[in-house]
N, C-alpha and C positions, 0 to 999 in steps of 0.2 A: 504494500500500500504506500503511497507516496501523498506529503502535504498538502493540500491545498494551494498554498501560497499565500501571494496575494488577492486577495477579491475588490475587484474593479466598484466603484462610488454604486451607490443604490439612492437615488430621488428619494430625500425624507429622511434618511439614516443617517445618522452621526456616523456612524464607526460599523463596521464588519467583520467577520473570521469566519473562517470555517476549519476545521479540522481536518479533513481527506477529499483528496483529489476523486472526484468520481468517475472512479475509472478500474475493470478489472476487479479484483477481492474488493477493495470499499466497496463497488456498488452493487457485489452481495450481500455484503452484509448489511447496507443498508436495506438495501429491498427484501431480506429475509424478516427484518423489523416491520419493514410496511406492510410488506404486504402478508406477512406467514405468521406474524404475532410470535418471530424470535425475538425473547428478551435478552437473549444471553449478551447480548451487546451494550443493553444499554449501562450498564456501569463503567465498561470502558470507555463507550463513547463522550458517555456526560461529564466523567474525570479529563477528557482530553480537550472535551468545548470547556471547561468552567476555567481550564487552567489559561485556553487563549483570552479570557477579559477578565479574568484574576484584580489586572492592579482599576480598572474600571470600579466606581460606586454608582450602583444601583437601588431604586426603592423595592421595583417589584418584577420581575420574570413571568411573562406569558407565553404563548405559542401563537405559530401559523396555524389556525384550527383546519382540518383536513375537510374535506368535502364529506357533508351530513349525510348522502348515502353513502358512502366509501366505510365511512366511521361503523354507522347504521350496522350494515352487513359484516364488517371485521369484528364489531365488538368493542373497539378501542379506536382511541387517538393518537396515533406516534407521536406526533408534536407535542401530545400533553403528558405520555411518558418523558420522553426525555425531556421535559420543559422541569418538572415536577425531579426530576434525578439531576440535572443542573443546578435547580436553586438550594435543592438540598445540601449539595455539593458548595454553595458560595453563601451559605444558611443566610438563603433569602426565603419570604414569601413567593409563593408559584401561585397566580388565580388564574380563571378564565375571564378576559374581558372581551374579549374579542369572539363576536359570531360568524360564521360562514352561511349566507346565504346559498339556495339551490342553485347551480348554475354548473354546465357544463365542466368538466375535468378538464386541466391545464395540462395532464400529464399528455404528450405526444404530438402538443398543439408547438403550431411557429412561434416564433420569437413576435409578431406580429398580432398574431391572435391570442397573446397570452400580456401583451400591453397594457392593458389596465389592471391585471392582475386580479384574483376570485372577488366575488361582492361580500365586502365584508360591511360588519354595523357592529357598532359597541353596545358593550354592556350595559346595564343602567348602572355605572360606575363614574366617578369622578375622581379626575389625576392629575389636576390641578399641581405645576410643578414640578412632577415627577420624572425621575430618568428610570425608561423600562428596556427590559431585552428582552428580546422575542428570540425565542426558539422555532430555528425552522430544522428539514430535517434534508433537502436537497435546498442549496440556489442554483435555480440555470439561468434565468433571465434577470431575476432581484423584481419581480413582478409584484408576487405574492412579499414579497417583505414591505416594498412602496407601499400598493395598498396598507398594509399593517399600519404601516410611518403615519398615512395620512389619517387613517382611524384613530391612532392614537392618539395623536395631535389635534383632532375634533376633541379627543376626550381631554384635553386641558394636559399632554403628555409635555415638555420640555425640551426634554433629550430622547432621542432614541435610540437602540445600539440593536444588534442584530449576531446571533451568531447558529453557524450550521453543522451538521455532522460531516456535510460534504457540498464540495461545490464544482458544477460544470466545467471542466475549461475552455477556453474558446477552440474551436474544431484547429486544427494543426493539417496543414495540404500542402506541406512541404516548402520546397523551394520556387521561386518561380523563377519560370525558365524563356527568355527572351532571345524570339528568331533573328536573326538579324540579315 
């Protein structure tokens, strides 16, 4: 498995990380969490997001809440697993504040159709002030984290920071190669 790296600005978000490159072993294991309800990852994983925003002060840790059929049918929320194993990890508060409305799955969509990022709406929560992090569990595009940014910040949020188990890299096509 190889780093992540660096993770390119996300509209709305202070600061980002993610953990593993997804790519190869990362992105089974992640996808054995999403979609197989393997846990056995998440301990490692959330020891390895808590420790990339470690020197960060935060009030409260939420998630990118998953698509309410996806969830519905799994039984569970990855985002609020490992959101909930993060703050434990940085002995923060974890809530839900953030709803996912119904709407199409982002997973497989273009960079293009996944632009505004899922419909979210807040809690009936006020955060007034607050610096939150949101736990997501892939970025590919920072769609679904934007949205987050903007929801949050309707809810009276300050700061926002963002961290992921695993993040996209941009496609790699080599060298380019000039006829001359």
């Amino acid at each position: 498995m190889r780093p992540a790296g660096r993770v390119r600005a996300i509209d709305g978000v202070d600061g980002c990380a993610a953990l593993l490159s997804y790519r190869g072993t990362a992105r089974e294991l992640v996808a054995r969490l999403k979609y197989r309800n393997a846990r056995t990852s998440i301990d490692w994983l959330a020891t390895g997001m808590a420790e990339l925003v470690r020197d960060q002060s935060f009030d409260l840790v939420t998630w990118a809440p998953a698509n309410p059929a996806h969830a519905r049918r799994r039984g569970f929320d990855h985002g609020e697993l490992l959101a909930k194993a993060v703050a434990a990890r940085l002995q923060l508060p974890a809530a839900a504040v953030l709803r996912r409305d119904r709407g199409a799955p982002l997973t497989g969509r273009s960079a293009a159709q996944r632009h505004d990022g899922p419909p979210l709406r807040p809690v009936r929560v006020q955060l007034y002030g607050a610096t939150v992090l949101v736990v997501d569990d892939v970025i590919t595009t920072g769609a679904t984290l934007a949205a987050a940014a903007r929801t949050l910040r309707s809810m009276g949020a300050t700061r926002v920071y963002a961290v992921a188990a695993a993040y996209t890299p941009a496609p790699s096509f080599g060298p380019t190669v000039v006829a001359s």
